[in-house]
C-alpha positions as CSV (number, residue, x, y, z in Angstrom):
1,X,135.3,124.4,50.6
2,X,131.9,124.0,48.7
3,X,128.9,121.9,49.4
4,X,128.6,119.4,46.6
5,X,125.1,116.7,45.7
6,X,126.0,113.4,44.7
7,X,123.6,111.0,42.9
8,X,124.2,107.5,43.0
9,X,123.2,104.4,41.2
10,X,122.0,100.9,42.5
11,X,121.0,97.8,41.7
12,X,118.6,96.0,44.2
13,X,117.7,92.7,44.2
14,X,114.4,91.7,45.3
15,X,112.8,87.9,45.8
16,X,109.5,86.7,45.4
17,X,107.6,89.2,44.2
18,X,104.6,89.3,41.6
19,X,104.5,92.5,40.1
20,X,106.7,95.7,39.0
21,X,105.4,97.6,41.1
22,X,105.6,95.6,43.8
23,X,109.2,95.0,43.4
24,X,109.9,98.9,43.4
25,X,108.5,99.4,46.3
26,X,110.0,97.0,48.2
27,X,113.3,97.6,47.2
28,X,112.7,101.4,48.3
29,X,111.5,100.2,51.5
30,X,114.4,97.9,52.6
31,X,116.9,100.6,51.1
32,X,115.4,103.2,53.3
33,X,115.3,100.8,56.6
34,X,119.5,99.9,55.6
35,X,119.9,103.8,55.4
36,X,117.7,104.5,58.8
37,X,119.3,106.0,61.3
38,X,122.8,106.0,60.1
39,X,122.3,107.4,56.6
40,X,118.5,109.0,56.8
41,X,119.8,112.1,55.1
42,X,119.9,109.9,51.9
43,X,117.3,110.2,49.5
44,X,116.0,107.2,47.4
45,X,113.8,106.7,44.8
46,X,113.2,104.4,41.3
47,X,116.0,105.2,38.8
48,X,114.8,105.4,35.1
49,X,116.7,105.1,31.7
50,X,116.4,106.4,28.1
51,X,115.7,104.6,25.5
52,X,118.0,104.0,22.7
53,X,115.7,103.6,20.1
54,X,112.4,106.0,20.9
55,X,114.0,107.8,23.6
56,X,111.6,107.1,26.0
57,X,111.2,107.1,29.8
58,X,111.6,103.4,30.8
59,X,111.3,102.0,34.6
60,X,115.1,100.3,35.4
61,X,113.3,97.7,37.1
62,X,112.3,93.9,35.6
63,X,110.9,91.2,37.3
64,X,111.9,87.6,36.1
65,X,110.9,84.4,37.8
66,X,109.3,86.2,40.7
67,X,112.3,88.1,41.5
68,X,113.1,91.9,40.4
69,X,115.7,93.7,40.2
70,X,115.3,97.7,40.8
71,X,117.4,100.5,39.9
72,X,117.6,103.3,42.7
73,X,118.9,106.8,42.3
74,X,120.4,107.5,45.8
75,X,120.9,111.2,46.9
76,X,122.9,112.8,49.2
77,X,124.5,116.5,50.0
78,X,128.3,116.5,51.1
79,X,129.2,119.4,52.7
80,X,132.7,121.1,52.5
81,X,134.4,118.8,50.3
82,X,137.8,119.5,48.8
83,X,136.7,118.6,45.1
84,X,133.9,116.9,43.5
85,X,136.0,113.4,43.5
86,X,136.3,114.1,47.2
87,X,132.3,114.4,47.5
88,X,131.7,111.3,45.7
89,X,134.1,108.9,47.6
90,X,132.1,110.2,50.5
91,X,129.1,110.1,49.2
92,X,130.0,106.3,48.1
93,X,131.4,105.0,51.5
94,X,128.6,106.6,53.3
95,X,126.0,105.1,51.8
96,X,128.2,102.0,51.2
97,X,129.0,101.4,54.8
98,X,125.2,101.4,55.6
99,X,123.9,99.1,52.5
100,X,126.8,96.3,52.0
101,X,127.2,94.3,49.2
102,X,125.0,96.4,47.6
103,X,126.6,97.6,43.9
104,X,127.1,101.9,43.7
105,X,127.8,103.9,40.8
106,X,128.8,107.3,41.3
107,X,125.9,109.0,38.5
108,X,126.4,112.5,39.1
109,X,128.4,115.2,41.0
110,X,127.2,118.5,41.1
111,X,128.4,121.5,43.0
112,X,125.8,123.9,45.4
């Protein structure tokens, strides 16, 4: 049974903040502390998208009204799953389980 790496999408709300920046970070902060210790083998970071016009890099956060909401890109390795479907319904209720209510996308599903 191979070792598979499954990327994850999210969408993180995050209230009263000022700035972009701001709003990433903190969104990458309180996903890490929801992940910490059960999930700490997750890795998170600020997800990005294309865009359709220019095809530029674009930050998939925006803050409206003092309130953001982030996109994360959450990582994790699955060992000795039975297929790549397997790895991501792991991937999803392990990282579900630690941050509820919280939207997840299975992005990508590659094996190692």
């Amino acid at each position: 049974m191979p070792d598979y790496i499954v990327t994850l999408e999210s969408a993180w709300l995050v209230r009263d903040v000022k700035s972009l920046d701001d709003a990433i970070g903190i969104a990458i902060s309180e996903a890490g502390k929801r992940l910490n210790p059960a999930a700490k083998f997750v890795e998170v970071e600020a997800g990005f998208l294309t865009c359709p016009y220019c095809e530029e890099t674009l930050s998939s956060a925006i803050v409206v009204a003092d309130t953001g909401l982030v996109g994360l890109v959450l990582e994790m390795k699955v060992f000795r799953a039975d297929s790549s479907e397997h790895a991501g319904r792991i991937a999803k209720s392990v990282i579900g389980k630690a941050l509820r209510d919280v939207p997840l996308k299975i992005v990508d599903v590659q094996e190692q």
